[in-house]
C-alpha positions as CSV (number, residue, x, y, z in Angstrom):
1,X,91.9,40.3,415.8
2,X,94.6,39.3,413.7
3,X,96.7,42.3,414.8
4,X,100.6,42.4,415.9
5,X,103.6,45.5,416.0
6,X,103.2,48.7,415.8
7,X,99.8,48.8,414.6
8,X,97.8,48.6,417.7
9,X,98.1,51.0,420.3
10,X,99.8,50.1,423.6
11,X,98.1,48.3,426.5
12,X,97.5,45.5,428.7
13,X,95.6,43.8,425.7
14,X,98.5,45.0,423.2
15,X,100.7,43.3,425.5
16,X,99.0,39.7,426.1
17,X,98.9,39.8,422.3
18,X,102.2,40.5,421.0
19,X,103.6,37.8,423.7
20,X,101.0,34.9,422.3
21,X,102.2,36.2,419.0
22,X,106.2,36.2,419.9
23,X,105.9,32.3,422.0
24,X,103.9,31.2,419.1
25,X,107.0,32.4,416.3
26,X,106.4,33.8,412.8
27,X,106.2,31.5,409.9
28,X,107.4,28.8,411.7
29,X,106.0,25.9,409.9
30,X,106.8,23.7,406.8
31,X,104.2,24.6,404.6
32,X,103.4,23.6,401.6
33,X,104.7,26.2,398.8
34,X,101.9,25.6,396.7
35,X,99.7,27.4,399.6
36,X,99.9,31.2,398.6
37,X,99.5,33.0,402.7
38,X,98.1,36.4,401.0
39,X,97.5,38.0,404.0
40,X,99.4,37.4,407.2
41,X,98.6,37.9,410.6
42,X,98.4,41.6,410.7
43,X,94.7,43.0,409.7
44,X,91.7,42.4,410.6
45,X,91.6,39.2,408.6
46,X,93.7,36.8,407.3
47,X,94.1,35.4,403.6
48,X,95.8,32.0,401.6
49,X,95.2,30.6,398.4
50,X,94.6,26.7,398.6
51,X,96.5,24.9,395.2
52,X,94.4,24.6,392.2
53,X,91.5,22.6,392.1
54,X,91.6,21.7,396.1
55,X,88.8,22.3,398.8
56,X,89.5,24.4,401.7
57,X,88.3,22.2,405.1
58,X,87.5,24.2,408.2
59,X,87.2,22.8,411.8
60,X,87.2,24.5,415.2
61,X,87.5,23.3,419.2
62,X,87.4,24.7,422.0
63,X,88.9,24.3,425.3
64,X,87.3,25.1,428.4
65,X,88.7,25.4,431.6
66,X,87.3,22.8,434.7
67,X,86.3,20.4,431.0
68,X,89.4,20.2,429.2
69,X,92.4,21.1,431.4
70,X,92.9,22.0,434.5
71,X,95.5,24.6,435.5
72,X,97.1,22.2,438.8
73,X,97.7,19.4,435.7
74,X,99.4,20.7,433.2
75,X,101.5,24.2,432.5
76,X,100.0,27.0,430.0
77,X,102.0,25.4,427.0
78,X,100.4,22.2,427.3
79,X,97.2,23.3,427.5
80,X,97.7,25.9,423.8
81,X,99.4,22.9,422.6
82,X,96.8,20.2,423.6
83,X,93.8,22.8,422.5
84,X,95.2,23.7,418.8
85,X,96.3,19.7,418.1
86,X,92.4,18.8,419.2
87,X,91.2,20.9,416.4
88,X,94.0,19.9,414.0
89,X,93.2,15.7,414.5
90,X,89.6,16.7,413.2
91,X,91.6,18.2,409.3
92,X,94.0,14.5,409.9
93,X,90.7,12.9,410.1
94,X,89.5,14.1,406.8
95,X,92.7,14.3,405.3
96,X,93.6,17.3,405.2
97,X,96.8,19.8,404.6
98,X,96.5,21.9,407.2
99,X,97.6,25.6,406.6
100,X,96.8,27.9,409.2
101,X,95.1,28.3,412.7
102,X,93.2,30.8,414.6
103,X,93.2,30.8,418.3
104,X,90.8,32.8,420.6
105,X,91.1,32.9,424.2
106,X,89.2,34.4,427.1
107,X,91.3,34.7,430.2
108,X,90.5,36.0,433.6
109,X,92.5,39.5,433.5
110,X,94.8,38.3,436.3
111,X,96.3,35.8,434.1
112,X,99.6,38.0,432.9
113,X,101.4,38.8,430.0
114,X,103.8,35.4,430.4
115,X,100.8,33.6,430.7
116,X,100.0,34.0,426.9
117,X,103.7,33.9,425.8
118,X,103.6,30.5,427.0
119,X,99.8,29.4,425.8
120,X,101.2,30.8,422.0
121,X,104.7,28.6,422.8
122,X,102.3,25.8,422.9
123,X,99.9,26.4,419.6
124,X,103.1,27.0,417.8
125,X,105.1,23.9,419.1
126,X,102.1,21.3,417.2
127,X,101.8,24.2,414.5
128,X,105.4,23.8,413.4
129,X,105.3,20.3,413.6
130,X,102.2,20.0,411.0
131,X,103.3,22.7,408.7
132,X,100.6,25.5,409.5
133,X,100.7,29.0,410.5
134,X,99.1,31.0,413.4
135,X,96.9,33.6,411.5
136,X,95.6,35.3,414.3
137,X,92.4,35.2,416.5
138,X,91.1,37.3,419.3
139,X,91.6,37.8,422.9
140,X,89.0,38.9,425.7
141,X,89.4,39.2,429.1
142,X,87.0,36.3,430.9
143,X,85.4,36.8,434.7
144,X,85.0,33.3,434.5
145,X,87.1,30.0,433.7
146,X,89.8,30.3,430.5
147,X,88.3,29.4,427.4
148,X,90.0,28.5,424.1
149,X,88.7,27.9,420.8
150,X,91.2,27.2,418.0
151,X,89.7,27.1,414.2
152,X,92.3,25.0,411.9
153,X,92.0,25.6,408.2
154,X,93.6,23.1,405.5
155,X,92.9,21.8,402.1
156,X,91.9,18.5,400.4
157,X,91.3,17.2,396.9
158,X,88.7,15.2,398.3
159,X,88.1,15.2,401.9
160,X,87.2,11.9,403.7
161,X,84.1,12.4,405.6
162,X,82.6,10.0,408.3
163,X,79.7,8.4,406.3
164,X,81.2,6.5,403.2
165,X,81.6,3.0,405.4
166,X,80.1,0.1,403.7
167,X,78.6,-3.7,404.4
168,X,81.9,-5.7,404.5
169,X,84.5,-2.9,404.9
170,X,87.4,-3.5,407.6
171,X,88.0,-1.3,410.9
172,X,91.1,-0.2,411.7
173,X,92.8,1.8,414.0
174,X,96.4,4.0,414.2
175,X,98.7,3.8,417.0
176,X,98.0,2.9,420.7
177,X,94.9,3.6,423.0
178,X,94.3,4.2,426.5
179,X,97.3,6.5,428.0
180,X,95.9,9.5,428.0
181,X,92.8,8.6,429.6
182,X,94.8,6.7,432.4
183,X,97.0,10.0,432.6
184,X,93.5,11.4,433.9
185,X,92.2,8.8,435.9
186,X,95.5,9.3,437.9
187,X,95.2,12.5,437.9
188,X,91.6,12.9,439.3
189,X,93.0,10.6,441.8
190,X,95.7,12.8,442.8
191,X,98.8,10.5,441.4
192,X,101.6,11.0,439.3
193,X,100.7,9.3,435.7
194,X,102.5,6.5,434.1
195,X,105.2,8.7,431.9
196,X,104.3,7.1,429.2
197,X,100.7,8.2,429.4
198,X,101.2,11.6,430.6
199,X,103.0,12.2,427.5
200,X,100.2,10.5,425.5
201,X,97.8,13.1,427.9
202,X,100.2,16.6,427.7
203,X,101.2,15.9,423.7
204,X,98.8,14.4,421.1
205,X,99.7,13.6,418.5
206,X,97.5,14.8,415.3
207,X,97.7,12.4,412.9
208,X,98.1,14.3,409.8
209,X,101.0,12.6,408.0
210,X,100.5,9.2,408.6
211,X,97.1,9.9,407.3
212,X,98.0,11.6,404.2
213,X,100.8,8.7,404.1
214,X,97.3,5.9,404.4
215,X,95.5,8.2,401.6
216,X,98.0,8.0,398.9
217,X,97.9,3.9,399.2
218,X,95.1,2.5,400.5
219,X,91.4,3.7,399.6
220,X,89.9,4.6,402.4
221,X,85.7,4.7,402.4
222,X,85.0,6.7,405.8
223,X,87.4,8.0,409.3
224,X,86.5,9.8,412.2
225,X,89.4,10.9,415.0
226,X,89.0,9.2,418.4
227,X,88.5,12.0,421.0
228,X,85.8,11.0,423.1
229,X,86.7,7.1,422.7
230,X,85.9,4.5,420.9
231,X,82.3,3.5,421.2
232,X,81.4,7.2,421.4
233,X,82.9,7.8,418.2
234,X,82.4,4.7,416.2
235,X,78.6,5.0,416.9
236,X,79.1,8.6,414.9
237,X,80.7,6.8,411.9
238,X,78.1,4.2,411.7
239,X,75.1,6.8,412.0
240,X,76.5,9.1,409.3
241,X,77.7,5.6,407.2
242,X,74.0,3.7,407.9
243,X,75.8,0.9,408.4
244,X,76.3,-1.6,412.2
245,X,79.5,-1.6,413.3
246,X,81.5,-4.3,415.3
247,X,84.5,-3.7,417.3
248,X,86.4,-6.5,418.8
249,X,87.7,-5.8,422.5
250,X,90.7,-7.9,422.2
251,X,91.9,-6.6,419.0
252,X,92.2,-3.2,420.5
253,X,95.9,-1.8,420.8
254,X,96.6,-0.9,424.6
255,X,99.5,1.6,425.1
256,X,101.9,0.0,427.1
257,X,100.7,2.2,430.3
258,X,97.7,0.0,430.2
259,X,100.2,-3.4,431.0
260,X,98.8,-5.2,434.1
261,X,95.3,-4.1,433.7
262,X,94.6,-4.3,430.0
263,X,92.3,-6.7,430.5
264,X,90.4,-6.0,433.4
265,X,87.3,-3.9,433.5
266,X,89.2,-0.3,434.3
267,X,91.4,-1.2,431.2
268,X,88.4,-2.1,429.3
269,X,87.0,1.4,430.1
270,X,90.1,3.4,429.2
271,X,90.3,1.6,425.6
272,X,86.9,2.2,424.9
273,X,85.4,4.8,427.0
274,X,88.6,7.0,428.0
275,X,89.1,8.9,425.0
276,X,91.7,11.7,424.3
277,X,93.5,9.4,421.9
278,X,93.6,11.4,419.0
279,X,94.4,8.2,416.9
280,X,91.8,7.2,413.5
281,X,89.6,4.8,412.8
282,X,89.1,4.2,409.3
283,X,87.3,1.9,407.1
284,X,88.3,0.9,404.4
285,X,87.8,-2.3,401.7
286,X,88.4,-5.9,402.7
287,X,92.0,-6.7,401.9
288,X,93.0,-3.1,401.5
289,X,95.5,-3.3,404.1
290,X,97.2,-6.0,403.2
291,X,100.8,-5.5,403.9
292,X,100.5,-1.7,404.2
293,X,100.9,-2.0,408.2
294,X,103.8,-3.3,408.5
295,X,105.3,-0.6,405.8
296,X,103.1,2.1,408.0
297,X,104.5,0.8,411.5
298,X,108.3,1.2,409.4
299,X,107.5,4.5,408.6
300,X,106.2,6.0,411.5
301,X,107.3,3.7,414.2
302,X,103.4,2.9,415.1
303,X,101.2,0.6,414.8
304,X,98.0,-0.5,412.4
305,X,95.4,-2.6,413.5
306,X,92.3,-4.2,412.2
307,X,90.1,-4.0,415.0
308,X,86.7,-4.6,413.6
309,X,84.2,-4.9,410.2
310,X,81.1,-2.9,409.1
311,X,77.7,-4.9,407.9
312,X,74.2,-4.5,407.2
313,X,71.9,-2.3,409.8
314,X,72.6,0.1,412.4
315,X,74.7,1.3,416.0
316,X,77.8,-0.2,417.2
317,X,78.5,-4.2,418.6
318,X,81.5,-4.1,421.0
319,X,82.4,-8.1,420.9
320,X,84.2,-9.6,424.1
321,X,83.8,-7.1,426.3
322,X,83.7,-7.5,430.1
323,X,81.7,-4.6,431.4
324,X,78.4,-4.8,429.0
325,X,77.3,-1.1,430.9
326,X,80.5,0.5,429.8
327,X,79.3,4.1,429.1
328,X,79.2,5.1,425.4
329,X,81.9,7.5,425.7
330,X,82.2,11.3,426.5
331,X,79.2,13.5,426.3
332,X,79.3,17.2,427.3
333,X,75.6,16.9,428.4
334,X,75.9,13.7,430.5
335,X,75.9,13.8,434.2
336,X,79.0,13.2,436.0
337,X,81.6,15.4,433.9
């Protein structure tokens, strides 16, 4: 229901909408001015016109109360901001421009009208920052847990897909991991997080410019974002790739939260297995990087790493490791969560 003002008649729902609508802002981003928005937030449908001769790339995640967040962990505009930057690392992944979001939530009725003002303050904080526009999106009420979904829409001349990595091709990964998933192995425990990774937990970062920054310079053959960690997700690249993949443990960049325990097993579990990184892993030609971290780490103040190489045959090598029954990663379906 991409519906706001006058045109709805007044109620409870009226009300939750118009205050996800106001803490979310209007046209708040920087978008690009070659994106025509034809139709705004304000029928039953929204409307843009992608620039000439560029693809329009759709994802969506959602956010589920008791899996996602919890409400004792975080306030109502961390978890709008955390859900919509989720769906926008999948467009960085491929990227993607993104233009617009959607956002639908299911909340138990008791949750009030300040309750979505501040779940649209968060969509709109990571909205801004990436240049896209809420669009809309629908609102039921929910006898159960909240649920979220948020469905980001972008562009690409050419998205980059997961299954272009080839025999010889380098790994390598933005930025830091492990912080967010030691924010939630605290938390589970009932301890205040590491600052450090409680900010890397309550404000991902999608990696949308530094990966349009990587396109324009280096060719790069196949990425996948690292939500569910690392040997989760590089098994998914080197199933859709047909290639093996190996990852070497010690080349892995530990946020600083993980100093003191980087290398023993709990570290080794929160680099690989934690997820919630939101960072890429890319593949990309031997040599390609060559000197292009160092001018990436200048330009966004993070760092590059090669952390690995692609060859003949299938599934994923982890090389060094100390735990060899590390679980894969974060299923859904898996026992335990």
């Amino acid at each position: 229901m991409n519906v706001t003002g006058p045109a709805l008649a007044e109620g409870p729902e009226t009300a939750r909408i118009r205050a996800f609508l106001d803490g979310a802002g209007a046209n708040a981003g920087r978008r690009d001015p070659a994106v025509a928005i034809t139709l705004p937030v304000g029928d039953d449908a929204a409307a843009f016109r992608p620039p000439d001769d560029m693809q329009v790339v759709v994802s969506c995640d959602a956010s589920v109360e008791g899996i996602h967040f919890r409400r004792e962990w975080m306030t109502w505009e961390t978890i709008g901001y955390r859900a919509a930057a989720s769906a926008l690392s999948d467009l960085a992944a491929m990227a993607a421009t993104p233009v617009g979001l959607t956002v639908v939530a299911a909340l138990p009725p008791e949750l009030d009208v300040e309750i979505a003002a501040a779940l649209g303050r968060g969509v709109g904080e990571i909205a801004g920052r990436v240049g896209a526009e809420v669009l809309g999106g629908d609102l039921v009420a929910s006898p159960g847990p909240a649920f979220l979904d948020v469905t980001v829409l972008g562009y690409a001349a050419a998205p980059i897909t997961r299954c272009g990595a080839r025999p010889g091709d380098e790994l390598w990964v933005t930025g830091e991991l492990g912080a967010a998933a030691a924010a939630v192995r605290d938390l589970e425990r009932g301890l205040e997080p590491d600052p450090r990774a409680r900010r890397a937990f309550d404000r991902p970062c999608p990696r949308i410019d530094e990966m349009l920054w990587l396109r324009d310079r280096v060719r790069i053959h196949a990425a996948i974002d690292l939500s569910d960690g690392v040997n989760r997700d590089a098994r998914h690249l080197a199933a859709a790739s047909g290639v093996a993949l190996e990852v070497e443990a010690d080349r892995l960049p530990a946020a600083p939260a993980l100093d003191g325990f980087r290398q023993a097993p709990a570290g080794e579990r929160l680099l690989l297995a934690g997820g919630e990184d939101y960072e890429l892993l890319l593949a990309v030609p031997p040599g390609a990087m060559q000197g292009t971290e160092r001018a990436f780490a200048v330009a966004f103040d993070l760092p590059l790493t090669r952390v690995g190489s692609a060859r003949e045959g299938e599934g994923l090598t982890v090389s060094g490791r100390l735990n060899p029954a590390l679980p894969t990663g974060f299923d859904h379906f898996e026992g335990g969560h």
